[in-house]
C-alpha positions as MATLAB code, in Angstrom:
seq = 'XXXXXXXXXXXXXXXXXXXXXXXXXXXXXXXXXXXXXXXXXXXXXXXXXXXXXXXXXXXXXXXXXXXXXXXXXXXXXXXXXXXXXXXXXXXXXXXXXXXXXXXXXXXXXXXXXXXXXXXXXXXXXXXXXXXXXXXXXXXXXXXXXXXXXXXXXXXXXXXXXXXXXXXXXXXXXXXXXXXXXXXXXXXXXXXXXXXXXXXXXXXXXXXXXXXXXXXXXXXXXXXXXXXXXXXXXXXXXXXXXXXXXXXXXXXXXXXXXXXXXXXXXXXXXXXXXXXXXXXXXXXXXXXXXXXXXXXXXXXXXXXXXXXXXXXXXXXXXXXXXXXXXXXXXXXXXXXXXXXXXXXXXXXXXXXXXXXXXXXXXXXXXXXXXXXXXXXXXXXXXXXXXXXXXXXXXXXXXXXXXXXXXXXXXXXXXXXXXXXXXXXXXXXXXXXXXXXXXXXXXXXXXXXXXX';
ca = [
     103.226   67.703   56.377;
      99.920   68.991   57.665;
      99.550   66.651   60.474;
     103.406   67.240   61.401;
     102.425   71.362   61.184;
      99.007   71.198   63.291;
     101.063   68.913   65.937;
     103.950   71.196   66.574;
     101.197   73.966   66.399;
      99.526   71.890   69.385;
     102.411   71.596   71.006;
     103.084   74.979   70.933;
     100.000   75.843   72.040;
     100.371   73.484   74.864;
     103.723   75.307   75.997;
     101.936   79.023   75.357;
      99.083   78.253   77.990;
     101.721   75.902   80.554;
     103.593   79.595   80.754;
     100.312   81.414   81.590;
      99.390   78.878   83.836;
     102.421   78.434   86.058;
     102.607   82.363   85.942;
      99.584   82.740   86.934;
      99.912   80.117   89.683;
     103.350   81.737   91.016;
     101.798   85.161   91.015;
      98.445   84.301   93.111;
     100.595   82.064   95.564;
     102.862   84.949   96.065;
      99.946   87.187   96.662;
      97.742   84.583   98.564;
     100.881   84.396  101.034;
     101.812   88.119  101.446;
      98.066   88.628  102.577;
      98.533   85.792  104.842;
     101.573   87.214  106.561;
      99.406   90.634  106.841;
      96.988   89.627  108.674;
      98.657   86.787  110.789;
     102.110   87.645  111.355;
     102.566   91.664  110.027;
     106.335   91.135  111.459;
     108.559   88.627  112.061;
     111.820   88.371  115.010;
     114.914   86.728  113.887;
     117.275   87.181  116.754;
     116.944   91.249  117.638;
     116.014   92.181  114.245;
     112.820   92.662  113.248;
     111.237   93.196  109.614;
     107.800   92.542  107.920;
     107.927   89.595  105.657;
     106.017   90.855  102.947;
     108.705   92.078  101.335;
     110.662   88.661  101.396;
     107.716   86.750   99.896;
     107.757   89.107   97.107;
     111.287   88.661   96.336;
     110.715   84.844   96.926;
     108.296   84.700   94.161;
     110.175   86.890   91.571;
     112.740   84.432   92.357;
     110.726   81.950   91.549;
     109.534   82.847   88.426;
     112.974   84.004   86.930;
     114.182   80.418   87.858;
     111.099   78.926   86.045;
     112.326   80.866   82.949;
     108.575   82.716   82.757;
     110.935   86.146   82.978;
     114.336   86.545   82.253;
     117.182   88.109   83.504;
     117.708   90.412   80.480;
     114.249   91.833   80.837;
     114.468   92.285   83.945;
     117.794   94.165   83.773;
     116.198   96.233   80.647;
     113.255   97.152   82.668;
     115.320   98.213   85.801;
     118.064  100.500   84.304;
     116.095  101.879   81.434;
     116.634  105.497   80.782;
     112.574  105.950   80.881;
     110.335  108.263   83.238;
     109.128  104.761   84.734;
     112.604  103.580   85.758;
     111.515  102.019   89.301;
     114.924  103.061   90.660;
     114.156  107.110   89.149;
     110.861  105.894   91.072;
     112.143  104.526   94.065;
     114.714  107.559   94.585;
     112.260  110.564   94.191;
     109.950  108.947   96.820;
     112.161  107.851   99.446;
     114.098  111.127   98.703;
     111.100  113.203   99.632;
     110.006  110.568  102.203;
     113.570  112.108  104.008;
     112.205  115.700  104.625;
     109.156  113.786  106.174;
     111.224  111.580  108.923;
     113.533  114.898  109.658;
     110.151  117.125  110.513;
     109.070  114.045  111.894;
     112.561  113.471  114.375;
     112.888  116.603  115.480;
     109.368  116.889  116.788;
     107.392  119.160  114.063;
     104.495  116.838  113.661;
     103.602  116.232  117.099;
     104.520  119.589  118.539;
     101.703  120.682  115.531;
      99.044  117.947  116.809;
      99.361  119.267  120.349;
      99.094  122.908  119.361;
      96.114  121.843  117.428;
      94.530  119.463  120.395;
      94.532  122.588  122.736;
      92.491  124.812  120.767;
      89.690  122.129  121.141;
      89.457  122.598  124.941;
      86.508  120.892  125.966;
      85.015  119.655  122.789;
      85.607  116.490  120.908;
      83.492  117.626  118.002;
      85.733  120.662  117.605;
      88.956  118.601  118.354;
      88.245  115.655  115.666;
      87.598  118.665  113.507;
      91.155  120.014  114.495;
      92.890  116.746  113.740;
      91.132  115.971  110.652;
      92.379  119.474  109.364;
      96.148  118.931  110.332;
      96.367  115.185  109.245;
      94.566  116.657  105.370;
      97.465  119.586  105.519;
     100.492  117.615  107.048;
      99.144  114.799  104.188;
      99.465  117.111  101.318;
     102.863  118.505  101.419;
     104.430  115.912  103.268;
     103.228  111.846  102.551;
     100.615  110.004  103.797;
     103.039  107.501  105.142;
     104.606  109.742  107.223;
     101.688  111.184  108.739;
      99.723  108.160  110.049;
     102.945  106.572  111.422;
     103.533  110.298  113.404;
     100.290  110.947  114.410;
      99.225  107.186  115.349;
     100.882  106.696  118.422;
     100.059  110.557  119.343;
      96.744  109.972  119.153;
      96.668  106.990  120.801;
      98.604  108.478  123.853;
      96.504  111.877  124.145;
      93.153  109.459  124.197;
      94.536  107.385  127.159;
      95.450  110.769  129.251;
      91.686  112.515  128.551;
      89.951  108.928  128.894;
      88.220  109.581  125.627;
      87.733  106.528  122.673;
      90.719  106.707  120.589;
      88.422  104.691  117.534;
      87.009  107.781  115.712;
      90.170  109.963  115.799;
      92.370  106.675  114.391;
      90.145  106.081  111.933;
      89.630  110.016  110.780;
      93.242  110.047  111.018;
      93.445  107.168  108.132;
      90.876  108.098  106.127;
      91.946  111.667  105.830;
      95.426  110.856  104.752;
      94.867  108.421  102.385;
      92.130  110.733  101.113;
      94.169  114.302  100.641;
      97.410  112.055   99.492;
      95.459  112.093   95.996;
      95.901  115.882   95.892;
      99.761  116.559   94.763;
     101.767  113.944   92.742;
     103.708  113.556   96.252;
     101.249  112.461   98.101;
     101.604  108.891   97.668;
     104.481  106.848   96.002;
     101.522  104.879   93.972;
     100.830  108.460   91.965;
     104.245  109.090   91.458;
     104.676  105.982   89.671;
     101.409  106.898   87.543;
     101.544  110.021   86.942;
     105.678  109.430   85.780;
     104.546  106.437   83.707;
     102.651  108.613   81.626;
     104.486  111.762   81.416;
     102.163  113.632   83.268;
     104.025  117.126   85.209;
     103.010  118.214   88.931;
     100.862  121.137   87.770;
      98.987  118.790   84.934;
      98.141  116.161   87.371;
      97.296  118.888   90.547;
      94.329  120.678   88.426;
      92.878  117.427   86.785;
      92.852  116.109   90.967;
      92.112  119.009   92.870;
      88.086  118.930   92.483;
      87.915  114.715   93.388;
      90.358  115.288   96.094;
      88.014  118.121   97.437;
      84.691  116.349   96.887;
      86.251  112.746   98.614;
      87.757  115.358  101.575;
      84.576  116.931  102.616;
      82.330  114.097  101.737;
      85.018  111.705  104.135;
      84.076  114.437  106.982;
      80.910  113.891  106.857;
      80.316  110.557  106.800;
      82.999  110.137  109.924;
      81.280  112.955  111.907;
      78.002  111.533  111.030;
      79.193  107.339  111.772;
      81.329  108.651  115.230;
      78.382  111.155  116.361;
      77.445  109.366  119.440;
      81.173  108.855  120.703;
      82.084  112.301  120.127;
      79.155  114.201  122.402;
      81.366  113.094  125.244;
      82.923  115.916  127.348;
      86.627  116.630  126.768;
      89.357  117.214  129.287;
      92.725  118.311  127.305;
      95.553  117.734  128.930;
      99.033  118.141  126.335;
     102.364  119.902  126.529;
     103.109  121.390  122.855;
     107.139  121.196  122.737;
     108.546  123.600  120.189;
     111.359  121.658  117.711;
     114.708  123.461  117.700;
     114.342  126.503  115.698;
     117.464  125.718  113.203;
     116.323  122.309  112.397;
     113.358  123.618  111.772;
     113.995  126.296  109.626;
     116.308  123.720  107.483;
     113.864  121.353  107.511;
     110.915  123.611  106.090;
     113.218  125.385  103.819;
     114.151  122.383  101.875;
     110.624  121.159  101.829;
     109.441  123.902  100.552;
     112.225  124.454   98.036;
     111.715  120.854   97.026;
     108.245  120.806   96.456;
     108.258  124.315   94.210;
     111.048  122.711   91.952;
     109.407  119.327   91.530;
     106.182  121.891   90.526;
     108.307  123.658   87.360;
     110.381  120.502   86.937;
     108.679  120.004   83.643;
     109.395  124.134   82.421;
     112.828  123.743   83.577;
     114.041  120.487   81.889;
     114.892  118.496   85.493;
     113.430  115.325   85.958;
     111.824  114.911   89.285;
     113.985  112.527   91.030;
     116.963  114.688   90.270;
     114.954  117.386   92.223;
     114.363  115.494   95.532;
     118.053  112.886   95.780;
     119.557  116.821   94.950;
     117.193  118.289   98.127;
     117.249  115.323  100.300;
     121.422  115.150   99.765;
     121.593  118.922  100.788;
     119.558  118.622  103.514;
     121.607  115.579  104.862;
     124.504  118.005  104.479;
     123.444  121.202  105.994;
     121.895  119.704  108.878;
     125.471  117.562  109.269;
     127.212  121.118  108.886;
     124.715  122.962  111.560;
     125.015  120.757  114.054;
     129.019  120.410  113.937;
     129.159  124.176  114.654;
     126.280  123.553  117.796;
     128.596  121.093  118.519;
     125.807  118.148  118.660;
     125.575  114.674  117.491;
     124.018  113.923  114.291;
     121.019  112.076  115.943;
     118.373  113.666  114.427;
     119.848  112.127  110.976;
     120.993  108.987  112.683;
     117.057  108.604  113.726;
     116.025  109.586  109.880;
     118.246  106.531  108.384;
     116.597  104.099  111.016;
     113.616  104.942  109.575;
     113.714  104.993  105.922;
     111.385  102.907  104.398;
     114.480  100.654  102.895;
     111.472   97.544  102.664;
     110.164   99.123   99.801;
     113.327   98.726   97.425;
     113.234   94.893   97.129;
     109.460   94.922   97.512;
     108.955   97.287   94.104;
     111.640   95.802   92.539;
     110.291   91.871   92.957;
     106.541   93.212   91.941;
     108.320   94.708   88.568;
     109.512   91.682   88.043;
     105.937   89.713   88.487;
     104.299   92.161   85.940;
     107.014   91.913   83.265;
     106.198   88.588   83.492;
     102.497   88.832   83.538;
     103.467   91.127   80.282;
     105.131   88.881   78.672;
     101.680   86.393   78.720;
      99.803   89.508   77.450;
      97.974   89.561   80.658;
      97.319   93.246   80.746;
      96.134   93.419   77.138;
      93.238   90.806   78.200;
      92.368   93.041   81.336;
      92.074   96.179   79.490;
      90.386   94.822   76.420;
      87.689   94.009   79.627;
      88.061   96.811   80.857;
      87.130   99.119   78.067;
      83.739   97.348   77.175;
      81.985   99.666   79.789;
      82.111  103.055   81.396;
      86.195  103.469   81.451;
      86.453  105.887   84.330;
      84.738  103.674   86.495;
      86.041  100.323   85.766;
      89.873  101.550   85.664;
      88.857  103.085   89.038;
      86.732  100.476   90.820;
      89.242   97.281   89.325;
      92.256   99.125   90.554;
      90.449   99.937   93.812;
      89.463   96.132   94.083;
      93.195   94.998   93.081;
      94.683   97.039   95.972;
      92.865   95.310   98.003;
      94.636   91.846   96.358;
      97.550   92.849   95.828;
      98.218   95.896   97.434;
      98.073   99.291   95.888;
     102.068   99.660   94.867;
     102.182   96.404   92.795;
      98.620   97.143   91.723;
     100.267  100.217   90.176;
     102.958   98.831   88.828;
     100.435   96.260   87.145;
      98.188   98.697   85.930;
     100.785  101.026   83.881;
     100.826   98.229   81.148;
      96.923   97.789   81.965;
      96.718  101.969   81.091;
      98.957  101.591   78.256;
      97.497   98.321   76.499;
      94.590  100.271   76.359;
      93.453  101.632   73.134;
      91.288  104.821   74.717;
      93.876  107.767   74.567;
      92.061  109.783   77.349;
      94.040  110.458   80.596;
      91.149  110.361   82.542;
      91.498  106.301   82.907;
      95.047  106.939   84.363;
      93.470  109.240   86.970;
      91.167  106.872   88.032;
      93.558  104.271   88.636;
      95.621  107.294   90.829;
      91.625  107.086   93.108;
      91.687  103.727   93.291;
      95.458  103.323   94.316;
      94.510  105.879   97.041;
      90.997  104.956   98.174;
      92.028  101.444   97.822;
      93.950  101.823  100.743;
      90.913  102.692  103.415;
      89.303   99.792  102.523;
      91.576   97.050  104.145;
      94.547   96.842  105.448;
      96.249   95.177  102.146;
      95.260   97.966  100.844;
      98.396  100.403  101.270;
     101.982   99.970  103.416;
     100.395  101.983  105.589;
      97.857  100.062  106.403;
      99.869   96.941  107.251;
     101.870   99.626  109.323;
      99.306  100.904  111.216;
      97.726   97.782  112.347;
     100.705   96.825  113.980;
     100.768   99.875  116.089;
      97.429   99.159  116.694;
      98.299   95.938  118.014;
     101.716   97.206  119.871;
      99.891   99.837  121.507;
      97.195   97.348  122.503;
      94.248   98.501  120.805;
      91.226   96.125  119.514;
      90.844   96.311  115.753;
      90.179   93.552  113.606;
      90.205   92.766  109.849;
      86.425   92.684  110.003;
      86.140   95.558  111.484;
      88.830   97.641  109.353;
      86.582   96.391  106.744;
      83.353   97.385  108.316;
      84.242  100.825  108.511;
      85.955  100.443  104.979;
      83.383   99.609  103.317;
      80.996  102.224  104.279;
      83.559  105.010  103.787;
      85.663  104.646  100.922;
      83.063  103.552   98.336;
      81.223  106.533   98.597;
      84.620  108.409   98.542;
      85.526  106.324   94.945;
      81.876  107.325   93.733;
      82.023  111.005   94.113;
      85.898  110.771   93.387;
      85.180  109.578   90.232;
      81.570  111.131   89.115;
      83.662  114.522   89.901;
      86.648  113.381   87.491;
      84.098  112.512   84.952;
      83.498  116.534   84.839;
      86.681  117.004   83.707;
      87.045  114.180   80.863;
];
C-alpha cells in the first residue's frame, strides 16, 4: 500500500511540474515571438489590409494553451464576464471609451492646431521651443492618453523639423519620454493604471494624491536630463515656419465639453455610486450622438466620426483578452505566489517597481499588468504602496524599449514610415540613461508617502 501511495504520489508529481513546464514553455514562446515581430516585422500586409501581428500571436498562444488543457474554458469564461472591478471587458470599455474623446480632438485638428500655436511662440529658439513642446505633450498627456498624444504629435513633429531644417531626435524623444512620464499622473493616463488601480479598488482622487509628487519629481527630473543629453543639438538657430489652423468651433466645444464632463465624473465616481466604465461608454455614446445630431443640422458628413472608428485601437480587445488568458493559466500553476513570495524578501517598493519595470520590457507593460494583479494580490504585505509601484514601472517601463508600451511599437513604425533612423540599440541607449533615474526618484518619492 505504501509503495502503491508514494507511486501515484510520483506520478502526480510528475503531471504537477509537466503543467508548469509546458505553461511555462507556451508562455515564453508566445512572448519570445511577439518581441520578434516588434522589432522585425511591427506590421504585416495581407492583401490591402494591414495590422500588427502582435496581437495574433497572443491569441495564438492562448489558443494554444486552452487546447493543451493548462486553462480551461470555464475559467476563462468566469474570469471574462465576472461582475468584479477587474472585469477586462469593464476594463477594456472605460479605456477605449475615453480613448474616443482623444481621436475626436485628435480628427478635427485640436492637437496639432495646439502644437503649432505652441511652436510659434518659440520664434528663434530651440531651447525655448523643446521647452514649449515638452509642456503641451505633459498637459495634452494628462487629460487626454498618452497613446493619443505621441501618435498626434509624432508625425507633427517630424514634419515641422523637415520645414526649419532642425534635428527632429531630441524633440521625438522629449515627446516620448514626457508622455509616458505625466501618463502616471491621473488614473486615465494609461490603460495599464486603469487596470491597477480598478484591480484594487482604488478611486481617481485616492490614486491622484498618492501619484502626484512621483509624477512631479520623474517630470522635472525627465527635463533635465533631456535638456542636459540634447544641449549641443539644441544651440542651433531656429527658423519657425507653421500655419496654426483653428478646429471648427462646434466640434470643438462638444469635444471639450464631454472631456471635461467625463473626466470630473470618473473623479466622484466613487461618492456617487457609478462605476467608471459606466461613466466614459455613457460620455463616449453621447458624444457619438451629439456630434451625429450637429452635423445633420450643418448639413455635413459624419467624417470626423467616420475617421474616429478607423482609428480605435480595436487590436487591443483580442490582445488583453489572450494575455488574461496566459495569466489565469500561469495562476492556476501558482506562478504569481512564487514571484511575490521573491519579491517580498527585500525592499517591496522597489522590487514591485523595478520587476514590473523589467517585465514590461518582456512582455510588454499591459500583460505585465495583467500578470502582476495576482503578483499584488498573492502578496501578503497589505500596503498599497507595492501596487503604486507596479503603476511606475508599467509607465516608465515603456521609455525603456520599444516592447515596453503599444506605443512604443507604434511609434517606431512611424519612425520608420516617415523615414527616420532609430534603432533598437539606440531606443535603448537613450532608455537606459533616462528612465532609470526617472524609476529611482519615482519611487524614493513614493516611499515618502508609504
Amino acid at each position: 500500500m505504501w509503495r502503491a501511495g508514494t507511486s501515484k504520489r510520483r506520478s502526480g508529481g510528475r503531471g504537477v511540474l509537466k503543467n508548469v513546464v509546458l505553461t511555462l514553455v507556451i508562455s515564453a514562446v508566445t512572448i519570445i515571438t511577439m518581441i520578434v515581430s516588434i522589432i522585425f516585422f511591427s506590421t504585416l500586409k495581407i492583401g490591402k489590409i494591414t495590422f500588427s501581428p502582435y496581437w495574433a500571436i497572443a491569441l495564438a498562444g492562448a489558443i494554444l494553451l486552452v487546447l493543451s488543457g493548462q486553462v480551461d474554458v470555464g475559467a476563462i469564461a468566469g474570469g471574462i464576464l465576472s461582475d468584479t472591478a477587474i472585469n477586462p471587458v469593464k476594463i477594456l470599455t472605460l479605456f477605449l471609451s475615453f480613448t474616443i474623446f482623444s481621436i475626436f480632438l485628435d480628427e478635427i485638428g485640436f492637437f496639432s492646431y495646439v502644437a503649432a500655436k505652441v511652436a510659434l511662440k518659440a520664434k528663434h529658439s530651440q531651447k525655448a521651443l523643446f521647452g514649449w513642446l515638452y509642456l503641451v505633450t505633459s498637459v495634452l498627456t494628462v487629460f487626454t492618453a498618452n497613446d493619443i498624444v505621441i501618435l498626434t504629435l509624432t508625425p507633427f513633429i517630424i514634419y515641422f523639423a523637415k520645414n526649419a531644417k532642425i534635428n527632429p531626435l531630441p524633440y521625438l524623444v522629449m515627446e516620448f519620454v514626457a508622455a509616458n512620464t505625466w501618463s502616471m499622473l491621473l488614473v486615465i493616463g494609461n490603460p495599464t493604471n486603469i487596470y491597477l488601480a480598478t484591480s484594487f479598488g482604488i478611486d481617481f482622487i485616492g490614486y491622484f494624491v498618492k501619484m502626484a509628487l512621483p509624477t512631479l519629481s520623474a517630470g522635472l527630473l525627465s527635463y533635465a536630463i533631456m535638456r542636459l543629453v540634447f544641449r549641443k543639438s539644441l544651440e542651433a538657430p531656429l527658423n519657425v515656419e507653421t500655419s496654426a489652423q483653428a478646429p471648427e468651433r462646434g466640434l470643438l466645444v462638444i469635444g471639450i465639453v464631454h472631456l471635461a464632463l467625463s473626466t470630473v465624473l470618473i473623479s466622484i465616481s466613487s461618492y456617487i455610486g457609478l462605476e467608471m466604465w459606466l461613466v466614459t461608454l455613457a460620455g463616449a455614446a453621447s458624444l457619438v450622438i451629439t456630434s451625429l445630431i450637429y452635423q445633420a443640422i450643418r448639413r455635413r458628413s459624419p467624417r470626423v466620426l467616420g475617421g474616429v472608428f478607423r482609428r480605435i485601437p480595436y487590436s487591443l480587445i483580442p490582445f488583453m483578452l489572450s494575455m488574461t488568458v496566459f495569466v489565469l493559466a500561469l495562476q492556476k500553476q501558482d506562478v504569481p505566489l512564487l514571484l511575490a513570495q521573491q519579491l517580498l524578501k527585500i525592499n517591496p517598493l522597489f522590487s514591485f517597481g523595478f520587476v514590473s519595470f523589467l517585465f514590461a520590457n518582456i512582455m510588454n507593460n499591459i500583460p505585465m499588468s495583467i500578470l502582476f494583479t495576482e503578483v499584488l494580490s498573492s502578496a501578503s504585505s497589505s500596503s498599497l504602496g507595492i501596487v503604486y509601484a507596479t503603476v511606475i514601472g508599467s509607465n516608465l517601463g515603456a521609455i525603456l524599449s520599444p516592447i515596453g508600451a503599444l506605443a512604443g511599437i507604434m511609434w517606431m513604425s512611424i519612425l520608420k514610415r516617415e523615414g527616420i533612423s532609430y534603432s533598437y540599440g539606440t531606443f535603448l541607449k537613450y532608455g537606459l540613461g533616462i528612465a532609470v533615474p526617472l524609476m529611482l526618484i519615482s519611487i524614493w518619492s513614493l516611499g515618502l508617502l508609504f
